[in-house]
N, C-alpha and C positions, 0 to 999 in steps of 0.2 A: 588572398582569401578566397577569390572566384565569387561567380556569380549567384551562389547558393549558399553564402556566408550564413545569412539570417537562420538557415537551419529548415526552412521551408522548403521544397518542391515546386518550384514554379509554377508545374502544370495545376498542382493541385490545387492553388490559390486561385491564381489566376485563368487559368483554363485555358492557356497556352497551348498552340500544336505543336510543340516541341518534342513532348512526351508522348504523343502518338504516335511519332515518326519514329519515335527510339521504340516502341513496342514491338509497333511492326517490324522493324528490321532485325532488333538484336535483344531482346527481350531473352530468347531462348538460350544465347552462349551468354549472359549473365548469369539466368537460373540453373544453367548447369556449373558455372564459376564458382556460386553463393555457397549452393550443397557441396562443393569441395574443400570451401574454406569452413566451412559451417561443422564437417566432419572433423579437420584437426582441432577446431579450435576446442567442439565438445570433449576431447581427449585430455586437454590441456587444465580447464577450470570442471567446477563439482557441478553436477548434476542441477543440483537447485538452481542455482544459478545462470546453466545453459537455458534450462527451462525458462527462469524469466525474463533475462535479459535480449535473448536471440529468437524470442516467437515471433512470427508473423514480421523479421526481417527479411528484406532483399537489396542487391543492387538495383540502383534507379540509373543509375548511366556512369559511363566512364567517359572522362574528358580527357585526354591528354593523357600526364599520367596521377590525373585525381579520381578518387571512386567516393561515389555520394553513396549510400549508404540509407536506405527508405526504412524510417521505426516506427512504431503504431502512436509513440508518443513521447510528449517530454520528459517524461523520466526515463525511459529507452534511451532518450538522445545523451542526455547526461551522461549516463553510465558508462554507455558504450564510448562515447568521447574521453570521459576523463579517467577511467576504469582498464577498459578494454580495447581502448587503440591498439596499444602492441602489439595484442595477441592477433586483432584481425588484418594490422600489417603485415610481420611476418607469414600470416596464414597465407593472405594476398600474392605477395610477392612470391610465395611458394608454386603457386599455379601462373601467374602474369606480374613477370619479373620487372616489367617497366614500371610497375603502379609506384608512385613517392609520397603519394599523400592520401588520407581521407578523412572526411567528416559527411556526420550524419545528418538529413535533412526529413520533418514527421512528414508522415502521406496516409494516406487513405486506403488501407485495402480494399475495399470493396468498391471506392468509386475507379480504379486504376482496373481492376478488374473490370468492371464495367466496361470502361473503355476498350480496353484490351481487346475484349468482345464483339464490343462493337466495331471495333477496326478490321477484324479478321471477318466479320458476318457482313460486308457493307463495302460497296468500291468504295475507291480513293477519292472519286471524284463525287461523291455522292453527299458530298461538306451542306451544304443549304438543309437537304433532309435531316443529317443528323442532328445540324446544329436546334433545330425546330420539335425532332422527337427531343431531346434533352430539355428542352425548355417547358414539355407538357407532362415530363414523367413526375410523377406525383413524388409530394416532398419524403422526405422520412419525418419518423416521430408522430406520425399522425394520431391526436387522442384515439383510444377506440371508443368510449363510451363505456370501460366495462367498471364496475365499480371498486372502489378503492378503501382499504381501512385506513383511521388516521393515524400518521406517525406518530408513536409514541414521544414525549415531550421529555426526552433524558438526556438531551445530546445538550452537550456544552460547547456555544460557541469557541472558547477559548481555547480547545485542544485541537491542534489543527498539525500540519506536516511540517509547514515553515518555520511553528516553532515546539518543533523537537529538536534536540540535540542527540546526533549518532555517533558514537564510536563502535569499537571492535566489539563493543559486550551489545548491540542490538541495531548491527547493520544489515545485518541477513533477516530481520523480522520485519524491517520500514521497510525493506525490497521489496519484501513478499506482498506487507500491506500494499503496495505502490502497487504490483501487479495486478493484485484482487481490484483495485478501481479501475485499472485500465479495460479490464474485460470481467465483468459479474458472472460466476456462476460456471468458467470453463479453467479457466488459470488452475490455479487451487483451490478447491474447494470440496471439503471444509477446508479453513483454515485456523489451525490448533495454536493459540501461542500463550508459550508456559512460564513462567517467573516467580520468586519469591516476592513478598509485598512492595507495596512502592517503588518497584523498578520502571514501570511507565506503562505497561500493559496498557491500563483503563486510558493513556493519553494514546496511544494508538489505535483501538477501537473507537474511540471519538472520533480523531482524524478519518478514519474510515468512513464513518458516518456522515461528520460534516462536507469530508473532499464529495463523494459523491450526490449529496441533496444540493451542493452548488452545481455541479455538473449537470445534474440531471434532476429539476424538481418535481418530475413528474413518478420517480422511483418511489416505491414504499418503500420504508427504511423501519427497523422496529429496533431498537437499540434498550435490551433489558438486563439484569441480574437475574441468575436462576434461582434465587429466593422470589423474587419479584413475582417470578415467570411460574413458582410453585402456588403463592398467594395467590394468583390470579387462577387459578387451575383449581385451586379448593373451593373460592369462592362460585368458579361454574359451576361446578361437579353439588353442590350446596344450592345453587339455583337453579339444577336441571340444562345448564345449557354449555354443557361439554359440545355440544357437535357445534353450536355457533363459534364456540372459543376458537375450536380446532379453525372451522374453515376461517376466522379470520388471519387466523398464525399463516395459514398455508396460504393466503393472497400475496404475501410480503416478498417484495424482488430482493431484499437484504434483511438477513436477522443477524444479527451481534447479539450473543448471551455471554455477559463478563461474571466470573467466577463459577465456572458449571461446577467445579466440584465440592458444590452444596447438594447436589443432585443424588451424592452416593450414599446410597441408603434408602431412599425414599421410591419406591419399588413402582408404583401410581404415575408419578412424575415421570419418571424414566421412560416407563411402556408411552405416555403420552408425547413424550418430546421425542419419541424414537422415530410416532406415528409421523407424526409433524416435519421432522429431519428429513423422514425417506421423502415426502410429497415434497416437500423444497427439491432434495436435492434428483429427483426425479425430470420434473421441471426446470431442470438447472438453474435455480434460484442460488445464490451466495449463501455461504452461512460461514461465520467466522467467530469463534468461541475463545474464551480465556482460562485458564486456569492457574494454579499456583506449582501445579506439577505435572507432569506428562501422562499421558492415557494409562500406560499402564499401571505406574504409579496412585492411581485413582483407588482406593480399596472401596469392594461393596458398587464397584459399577456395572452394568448388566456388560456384558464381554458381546451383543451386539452389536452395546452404542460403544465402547470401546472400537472396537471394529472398524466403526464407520466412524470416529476419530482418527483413524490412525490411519485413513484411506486416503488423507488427505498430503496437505502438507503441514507439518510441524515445526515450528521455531520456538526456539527459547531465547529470553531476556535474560541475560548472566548480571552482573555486579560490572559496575563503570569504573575505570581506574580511575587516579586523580588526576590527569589532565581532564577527563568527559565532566568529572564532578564541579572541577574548577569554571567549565565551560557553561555545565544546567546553571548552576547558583549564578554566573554572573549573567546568565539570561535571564533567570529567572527576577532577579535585582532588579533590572533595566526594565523589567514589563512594568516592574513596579513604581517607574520613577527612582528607583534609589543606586546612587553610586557607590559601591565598594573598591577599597584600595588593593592591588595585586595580593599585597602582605596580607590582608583581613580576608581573600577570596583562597587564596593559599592555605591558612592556618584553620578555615575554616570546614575544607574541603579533605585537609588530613585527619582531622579529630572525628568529622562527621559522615562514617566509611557505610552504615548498614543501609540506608537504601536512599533513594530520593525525596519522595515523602517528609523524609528524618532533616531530610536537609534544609528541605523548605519550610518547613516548621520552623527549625533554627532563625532563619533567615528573617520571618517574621516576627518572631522574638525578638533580633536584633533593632527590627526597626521598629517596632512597638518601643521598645525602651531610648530609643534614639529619640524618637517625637515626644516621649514624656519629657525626659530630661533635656528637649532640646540643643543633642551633641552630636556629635560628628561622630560617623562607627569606628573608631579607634580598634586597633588590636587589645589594647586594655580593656577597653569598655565591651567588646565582644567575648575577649575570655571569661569577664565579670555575669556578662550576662547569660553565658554559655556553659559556665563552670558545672552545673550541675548535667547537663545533657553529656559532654564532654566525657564526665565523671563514668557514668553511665554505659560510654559507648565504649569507653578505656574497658569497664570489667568483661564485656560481651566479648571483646577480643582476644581477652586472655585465655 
């Protein structure tokens, strides 16, 4: 496994001068290794993907013939571990044919930087001073004092990352989410993500929400509907106080608007959420939006804010085969305390195709009628109590 199993950087945990010594000496024929392998590999997978998975990666050292592998975070490590090994093997061995293994370990760009820095600006023997400036240089995160709106109260603990379930129909839209948390306001952004109803949009936008107010509670976060976002915009504009609405919109480190394309049509709303857009994204504040169809697809949308939708990055949330279905329902069961049998998760998840929402309705049904009647979810007692939805989703398919 090696001494970097844990997936950590040693230096960076623990502040080891192992990593210093590797800066100094060999730092340079790694960074030029990295962008060798970093070139075929972008050849190899899409765009999207280069983008989020390979940012602000580097070699952190070569041992033997193992390469650690420095990501900005644990979902970086994941990926590239279970994802994209091959691809950056073969890359590897293409420039340094000794390499046999690797695995990734998260670090710190800007504290590795730092060091870097100071290694190159500072003798070697100069250990005592450094170690004494490091200990006085002022921490990060320091409040400023400046003042803060409060976060809107729409986020639902219960939508979080851990329990999404991914397949092929909305694994390129968790990524994206994923990366938007790892870096606010640079990754993608905006980020546009487009689906038919009940495909999980709204539980990804949450996730977004919740991942980073635990990471960071000092982030404004404003997580609204653009109905919501309209009401609240007539009621200022009705009390004279358009300009405080605005500057509160424009304080927010994260805005999430689920369902913008309520927006098309309403001429008022548009100019003002355009105003609001550019100031975020000017600021390079986040802004991450849902709809039910793609920008262009939007009729009666100002072709500005089109624009500047379509400036970002883009995903859509397609339809989950029935392996993914069979997967949400039997997640979705288990949060609830209730066990379903393979047969009952199977027959349930072929009949009930149109979206997730539909399913977990079902599902609640089932056990509604399980606790009155006191019985176990039988395949009988499920068709019985299903037969009418079943019926239903039978004509839509026709």
């Amino acid at each position: 496994m090696g001494k970097y199993a844990l997936g950590v950087c040693p230096h960076v945990v623990h502040g080891k001068s192992f990593w210093r010594k590797n800066i100094n000496m060999k730092q340079v024929n790694y960074d030029e290794l990295w962008r060798s392998v970093l070139g075929d590999i972008e050849l190899s997978i899409s765009k999207a993907n280069f983008s989020t998975w390979f940012k602000n990666t580097k070699i952190l050292v070569i041992e033997d013939t193992n390469v650690v592998v420095g990501v900005p975070n644990g979902f970086a490590k994941e990926w590239l571990e279970n994802k994209y090994q091959s691809y950056i093997l073969q890359a590897l061995r293409t420039h340094q044919p000794s390499v046999s293994t690797m695995h990734c370990a998260v670090y710190n760009p800007q504290e590795v930087e730092a060091q870097k820095n100071t290694v190159q600006s500072q003798p070697q023997s100069d250990t005592k001073t450094r170690s004494t400036q490091k200990q006085s240089a002022p921490p990060h995160n320091i409040p400023t004092g400046s003042p803060r709106v409060q976060t809107q109260v729409m986020l639902n603990a219960r939508y979080t990352f851990d329990n999404f379930v991914v397949g092929d129909h909305n694994e390129l839209a968790k990524a994206a989410c994923h990366a938007v948390c790892s870096d606010l306001g640079h990754i993608y952004n905006p980020l546009f993500i487009y689906g038919k109803v009940g495909l999980g949009k709204t539980h990804l936008l949450q996730s977004i929400g919740n991942h980073v107010r635990t990471q960071d509670a000092e982030k404004t976060i404003v997580y609204t509907t653009s109905e919501k976002f309209t009401t609240e915009l007539v009621n200022a504009i009705k009390n004279s106080s358009i300009d405080r609405f605005k500057a509160e919109y424009q304080k927010v480190d994260l805005l999430i608007i689920d369902d913008v394309q309520f927006l098309a049509g309403k001429e008022k709303t548009q100019e003002e959420f355009f105003h609001i857009f550019n100031a975020l994204y000017n600021l390079n504040k986040q802004i991450v939006i849902s709809s039910d169809r793609p920008p262009k697809a939007i009729s009666t949308l100002e072709e500005r804010l089109r624009s500047r939708f379509e400036g970002g990055m883009i995903v859509d949330v397609g339809q989950p085969n029935l392996e993914t279905r069979i997967s949400i329902l039997q997640t979705k069961a288990l949060e609830k305390g209730f066990y379903l049998s393979d047969e009952v998760l199977r027959f349930m998840s072929e009949n009930i195709k149109n979206n997730i929402r539909e399913l977990e309705g079902a599902l609640n049904r089932v056990i509604a009628i399980c606790d009155l009647r006191r019985q176990e979810p039988t395949q009988e007692l499920v068709e019985q109590a299903l037969g009418e939805i079943i019926k239903n989703n039978t004509k839509k398919c026709v």
